[in-house]
C-alpha positions as CSV (number, residue, x, y, z in Angstrom):
1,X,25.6,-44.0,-49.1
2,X,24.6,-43.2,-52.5
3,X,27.9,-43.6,-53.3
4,X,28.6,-47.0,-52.1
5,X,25.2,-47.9,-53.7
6,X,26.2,-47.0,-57.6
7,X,29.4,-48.8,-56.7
8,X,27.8,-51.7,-56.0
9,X,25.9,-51.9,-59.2
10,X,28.9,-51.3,-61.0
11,X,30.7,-54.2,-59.7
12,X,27.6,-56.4,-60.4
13,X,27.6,-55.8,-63.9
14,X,31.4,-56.5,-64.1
15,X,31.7,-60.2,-65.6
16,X,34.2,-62.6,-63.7
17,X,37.3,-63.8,-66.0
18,X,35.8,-66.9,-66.7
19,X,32.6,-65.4,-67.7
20,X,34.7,-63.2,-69.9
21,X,36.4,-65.9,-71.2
22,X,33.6,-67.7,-72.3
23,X,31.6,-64.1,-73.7
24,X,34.7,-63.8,-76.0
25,X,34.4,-67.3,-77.2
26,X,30.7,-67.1,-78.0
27,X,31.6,-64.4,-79.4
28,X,34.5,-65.7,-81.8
29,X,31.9,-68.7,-82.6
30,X,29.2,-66.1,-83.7
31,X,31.6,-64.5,-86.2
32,X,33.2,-68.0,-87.5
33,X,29.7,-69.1,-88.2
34,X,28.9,-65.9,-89.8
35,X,32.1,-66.2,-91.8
36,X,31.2,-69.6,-92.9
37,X,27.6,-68.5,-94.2
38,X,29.4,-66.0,-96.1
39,X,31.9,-68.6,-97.8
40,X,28.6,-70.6,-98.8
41,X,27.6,-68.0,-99.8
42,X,29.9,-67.4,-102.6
43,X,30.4,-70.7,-103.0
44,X,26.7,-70.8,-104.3
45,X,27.2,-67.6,-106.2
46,X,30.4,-69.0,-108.4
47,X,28.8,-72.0,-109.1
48,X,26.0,-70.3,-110.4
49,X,28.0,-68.0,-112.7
50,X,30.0,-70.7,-113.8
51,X,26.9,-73.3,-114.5
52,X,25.5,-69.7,-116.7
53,X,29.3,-69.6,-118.3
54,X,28.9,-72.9,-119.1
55,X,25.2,-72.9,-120.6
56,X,26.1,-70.2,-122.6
57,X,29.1,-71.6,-124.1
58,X,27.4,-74.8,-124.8
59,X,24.6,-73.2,-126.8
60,X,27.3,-71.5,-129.1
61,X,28.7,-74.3,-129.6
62,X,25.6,-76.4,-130.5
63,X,24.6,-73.5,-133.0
64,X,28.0,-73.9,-134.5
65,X,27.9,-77.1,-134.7
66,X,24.4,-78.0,-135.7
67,X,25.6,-76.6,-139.6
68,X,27.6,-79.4,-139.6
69,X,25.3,-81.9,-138.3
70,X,23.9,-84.3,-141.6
71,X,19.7,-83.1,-141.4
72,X,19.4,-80.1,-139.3
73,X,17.4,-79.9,-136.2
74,X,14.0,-79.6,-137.1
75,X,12.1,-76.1,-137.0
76,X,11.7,-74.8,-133.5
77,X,13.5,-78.2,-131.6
78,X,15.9,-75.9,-128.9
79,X,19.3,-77.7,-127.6
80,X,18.5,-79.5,-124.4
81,X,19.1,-77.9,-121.1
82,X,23.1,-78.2,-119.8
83,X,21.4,-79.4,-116.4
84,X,19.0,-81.8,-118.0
85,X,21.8,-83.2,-120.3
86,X,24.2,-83.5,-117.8
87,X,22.2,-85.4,-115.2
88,X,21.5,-87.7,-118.3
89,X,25.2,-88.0,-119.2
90,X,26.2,-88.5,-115.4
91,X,23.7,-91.5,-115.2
92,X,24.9,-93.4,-118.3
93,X,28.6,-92.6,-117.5
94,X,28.2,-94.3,-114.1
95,X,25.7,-97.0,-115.4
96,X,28.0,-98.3,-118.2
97,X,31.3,-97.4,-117.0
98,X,31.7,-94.4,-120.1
99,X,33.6,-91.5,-119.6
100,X,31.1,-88.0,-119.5
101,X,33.5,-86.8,-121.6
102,X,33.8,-89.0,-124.0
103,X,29.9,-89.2,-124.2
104,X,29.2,-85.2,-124.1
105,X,31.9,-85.3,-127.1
106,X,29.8,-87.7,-129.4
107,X,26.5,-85.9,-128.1
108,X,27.8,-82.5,-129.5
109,X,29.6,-84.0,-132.6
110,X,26.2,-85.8,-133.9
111,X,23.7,-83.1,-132.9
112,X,25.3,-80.1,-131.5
113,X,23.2,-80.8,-128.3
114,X,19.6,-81.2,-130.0
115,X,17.3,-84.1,-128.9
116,X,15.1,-84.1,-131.8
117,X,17.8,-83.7,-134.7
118,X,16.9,-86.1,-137.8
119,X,19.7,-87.5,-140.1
120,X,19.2,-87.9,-144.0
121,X,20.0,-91.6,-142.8
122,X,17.0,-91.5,-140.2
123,X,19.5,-91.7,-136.9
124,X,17.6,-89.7,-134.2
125,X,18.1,-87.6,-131.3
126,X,21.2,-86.6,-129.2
127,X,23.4,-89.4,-130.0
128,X,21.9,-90.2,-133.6
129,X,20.6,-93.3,-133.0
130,X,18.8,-95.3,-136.2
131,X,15.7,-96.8,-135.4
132,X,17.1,-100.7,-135.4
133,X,19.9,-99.8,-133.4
134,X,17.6,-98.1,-130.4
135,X,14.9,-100.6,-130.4
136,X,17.6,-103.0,-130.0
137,X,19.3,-100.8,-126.9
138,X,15.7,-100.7,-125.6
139,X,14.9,-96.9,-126.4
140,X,11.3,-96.7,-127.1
141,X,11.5,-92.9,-127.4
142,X,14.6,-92.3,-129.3
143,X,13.8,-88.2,-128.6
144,X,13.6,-88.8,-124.6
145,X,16.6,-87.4,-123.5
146,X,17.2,-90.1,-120.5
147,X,16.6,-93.0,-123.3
148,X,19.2,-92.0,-126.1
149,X,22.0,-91.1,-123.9
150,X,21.6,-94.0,-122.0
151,X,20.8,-96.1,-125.4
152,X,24.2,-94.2,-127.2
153,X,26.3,-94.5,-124.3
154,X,25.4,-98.1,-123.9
155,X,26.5,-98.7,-127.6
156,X,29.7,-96.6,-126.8
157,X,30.4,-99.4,-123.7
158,X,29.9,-102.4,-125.7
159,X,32.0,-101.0,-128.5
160,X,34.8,-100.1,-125.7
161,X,34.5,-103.8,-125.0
162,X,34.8,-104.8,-128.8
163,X,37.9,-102.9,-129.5
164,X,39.6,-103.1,-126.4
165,X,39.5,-99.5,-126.1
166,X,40.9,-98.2,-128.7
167,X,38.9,-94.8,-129.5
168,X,39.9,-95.1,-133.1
169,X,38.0,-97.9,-133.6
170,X,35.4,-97.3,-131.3
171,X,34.6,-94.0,-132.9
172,X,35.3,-95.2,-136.1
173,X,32.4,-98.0,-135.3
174,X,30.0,-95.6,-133.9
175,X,30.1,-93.2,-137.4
176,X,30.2,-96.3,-140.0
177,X,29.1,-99.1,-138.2
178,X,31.4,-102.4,-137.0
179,X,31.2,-104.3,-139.8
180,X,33.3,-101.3,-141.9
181,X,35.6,-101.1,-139.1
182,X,36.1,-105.2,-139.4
183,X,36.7,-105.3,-143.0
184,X,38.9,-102.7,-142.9
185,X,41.1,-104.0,-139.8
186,X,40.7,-100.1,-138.3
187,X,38.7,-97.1,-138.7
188,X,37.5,-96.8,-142.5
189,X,39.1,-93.7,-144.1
190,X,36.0,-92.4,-145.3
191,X,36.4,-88.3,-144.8
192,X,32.9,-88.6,-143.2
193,X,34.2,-91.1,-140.8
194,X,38.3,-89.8,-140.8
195,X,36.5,-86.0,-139.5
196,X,34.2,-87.2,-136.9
197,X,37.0,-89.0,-135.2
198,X,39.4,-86.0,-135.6
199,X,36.5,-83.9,-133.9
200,X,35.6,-85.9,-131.4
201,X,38.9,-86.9,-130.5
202,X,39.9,-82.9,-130.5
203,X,36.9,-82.1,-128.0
204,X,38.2,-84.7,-125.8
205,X,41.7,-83.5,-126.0
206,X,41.1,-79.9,-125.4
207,X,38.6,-80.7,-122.0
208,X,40.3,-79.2,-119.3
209,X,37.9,-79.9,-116.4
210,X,38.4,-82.0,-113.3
211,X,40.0,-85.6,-113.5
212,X,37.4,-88.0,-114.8
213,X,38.3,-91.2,-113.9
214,X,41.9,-92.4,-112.5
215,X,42.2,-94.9,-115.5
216,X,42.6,-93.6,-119.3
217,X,38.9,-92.7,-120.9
218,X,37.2,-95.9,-121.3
């Protein structure tokens, strides 16, 4: 009898095909979802380390370039955050049609990256604005981040509009003003104006991040 009795239990506990079938399944869910969670996971993790990459590279770059930028940064004004300016650039590149690139290339070629940068001329901010020019583009605060990007890119579009789209010109426009570019039937070749395009142009050139936008750099 005691026999037949721990036999008994045995059988109980054995599952019925079906019931292993579907024990193997929950189980093979269970470890996809686990798998998943761990592809997230390092999803997260490489974005992080490249956002890091990224910040670091862009602050060398705004030190290197800030010796070149006409009035340096004032005493103790630090390059803006990559995050900050890149949610900026994002929302004036979608808002007026302007490549991020195209933008980010100007930003770093007038200030190296730093909103309250000062020309000798009295242009402000991250995209070196003069003070006619952003009252007229409606920035009140000329060193609020949000306000000059959107205020430069703005001049950028309506430039882009002007010349068709040719960058020579437009950047040409942007450095000298459009009254040079007119008289001259193209960019000026003042070496001011004949480097800034060259640098500009050769920062948009070298990007070799994801496609921007189907059509050519607008």
């Amino acid at each position: 009898m005691c026999c037949c009795f721990s036999f008994s239990l045995s059988a109980q506990n054995v599952l019925a095909p079906a019931e292993q079938i579907s024990a193997i399944a929950q189980q093979q869910k269970s470890i996809t979802i686990q798998q998943q969670s761990i592809e997230r996971h390092r999803e997260v993790v490489h974005k992080q380390t490249v956002l890091q990459s990224a910040a670091f590279d862009r602050q060398a770059r705004s030190f290197e370039l800030a010796a070149n930028v006409i009035g340096a940064p004032p005493s103790g004004c630090a390059a803006v955050s990559p995050l900050l300016l890149d949610r900026a650039v994002q929302e004036a590149a979608t808002s007026y049609n302007v490549a991020p690139i195209l933008i980010n290339a100007v930003i770093q070629q007038e200030s190296g990256g730093y909103p309250c940068a000062v020309s000798e001329k009295g242009a402000m901010g991250l995209m070196q604005l003069m003070p006619a020019t952003a009252a007229e583009l409606g920035a009140t605060e000329p060193f609020n981040v949000d306000q000059n990007v959107s205020a430069g890119t703005r001049l950028l579009a309506e430039l882009m509009q002007r010349y068709s789209g040719d960058l020579n010109r437009v950047l040409g426009a942007y450095n000298a003003g459009p009254a040079a570019v007119d008289r001259f039937g193209g960019p000026p070749a003042f070496p001011e104006t004949v480097n800034y395009i060259r640098s500009v142009l050769g920062q948009i050139n070298s990007y070799t991040g994801p496609k921007l936008f189907d059509s050519p750099i607008r």
